[in-house]
N, C-alpha and C positions, 0 to 999 in steps of 0.2 A: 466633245460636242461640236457639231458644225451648221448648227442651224437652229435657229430658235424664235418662236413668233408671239405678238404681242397686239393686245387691244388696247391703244391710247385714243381717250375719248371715243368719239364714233368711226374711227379707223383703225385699220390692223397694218401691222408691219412687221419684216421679218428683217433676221441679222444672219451672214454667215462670214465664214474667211471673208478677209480684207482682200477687196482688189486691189491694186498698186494704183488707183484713181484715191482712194477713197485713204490711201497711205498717204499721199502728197498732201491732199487734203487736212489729214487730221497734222502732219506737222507743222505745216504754213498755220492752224489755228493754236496749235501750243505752242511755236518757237517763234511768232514774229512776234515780239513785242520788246520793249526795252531792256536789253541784258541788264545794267548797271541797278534796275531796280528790279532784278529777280531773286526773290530769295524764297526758301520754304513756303514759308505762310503764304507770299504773293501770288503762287503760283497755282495753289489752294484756292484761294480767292478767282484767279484769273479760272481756271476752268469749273469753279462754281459758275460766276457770271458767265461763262458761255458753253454752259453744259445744253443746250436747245441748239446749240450749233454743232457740237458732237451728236448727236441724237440723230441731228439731221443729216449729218454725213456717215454714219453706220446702219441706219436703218431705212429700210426699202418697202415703200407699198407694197404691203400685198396684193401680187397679180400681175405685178409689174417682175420683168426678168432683169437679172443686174447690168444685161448689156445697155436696156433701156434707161435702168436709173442710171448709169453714166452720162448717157448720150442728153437726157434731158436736163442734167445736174450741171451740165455742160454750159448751160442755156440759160444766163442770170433771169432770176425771177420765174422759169417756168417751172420749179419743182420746188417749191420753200416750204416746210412742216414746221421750222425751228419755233413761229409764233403758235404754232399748235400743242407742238411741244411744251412751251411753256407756260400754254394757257390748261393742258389738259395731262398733262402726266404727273402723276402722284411720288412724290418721294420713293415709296416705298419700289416701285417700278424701274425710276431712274437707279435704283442700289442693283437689280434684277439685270437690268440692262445692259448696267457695265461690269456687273457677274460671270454675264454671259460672253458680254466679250471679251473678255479676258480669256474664257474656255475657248471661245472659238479661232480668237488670236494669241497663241503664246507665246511668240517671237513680240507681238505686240506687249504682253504685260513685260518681259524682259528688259523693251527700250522705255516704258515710261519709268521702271524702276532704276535702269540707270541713269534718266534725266534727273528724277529725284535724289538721285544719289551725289551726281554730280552737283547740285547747285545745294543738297545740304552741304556735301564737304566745300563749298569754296565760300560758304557763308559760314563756318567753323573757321576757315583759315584767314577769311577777313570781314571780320567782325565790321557790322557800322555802328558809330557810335549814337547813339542815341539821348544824348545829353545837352 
């Protein structure tokens, strides 16, 4: 699959291959955060709370060409859906979504499986105590 479109709330947007805009993006929002409290579950958690930020960096107005949602993506505050996203997209959408992009990026599903892989094994090899 390399292309795939979607009606959230009263707007349409499409997804295809990742541009290398939209690569920088998505790992500046899963890897800046505090190493020392990264573990499984948190990490769960952290792209739960900012799954309207993903959303907003893979998927593109319809009508809009990707050169554009760069250029304007570009541009803090001129291209923001993230609130829209999370006021109008339905669970069942958001599972669809990142379905899709999984299909459409498989070099992508490969690194977030080795991030996950990476921070179960090193929370396997150093346990916190929780006591």
């Amino acid at each position: 699959m390399e292309y795939a479109e979607y009606e959230i709330g009263d707007k349409h947007f499409y997804q295809t291959k990742l541009l290398l805009f939209q690569g920088v993006r998505l790992s500046e929002l899963i890897e800046h955060r505090d190493q020392e409290d990264l573990t499984a579950s948190s990490l769960i958690k952290v792209l739960g709370s900012k799954m309207p930020l993903f959303l907003d960096i893979i998927l593109i107005p319809k009508g809009m060409s990707r050169e554009e949602f760069v250029q304007k993506k570009g541009t803090p505050g001129l291209l923001d859906h993230a609130e829209h996203f999370n006021q109008s997209c339905e669970l069942e959408q958001v599972i669809e979504v990142v379905n899709d992009f999984f299909e459409c990026n498989r070099a992508a599903k490969d690194r977030f499986l080795a991030l996950l892989l990476k921070i179960t094994t090193e929370e396997t090899e150093n346990p916190t105590d929780h006591s």
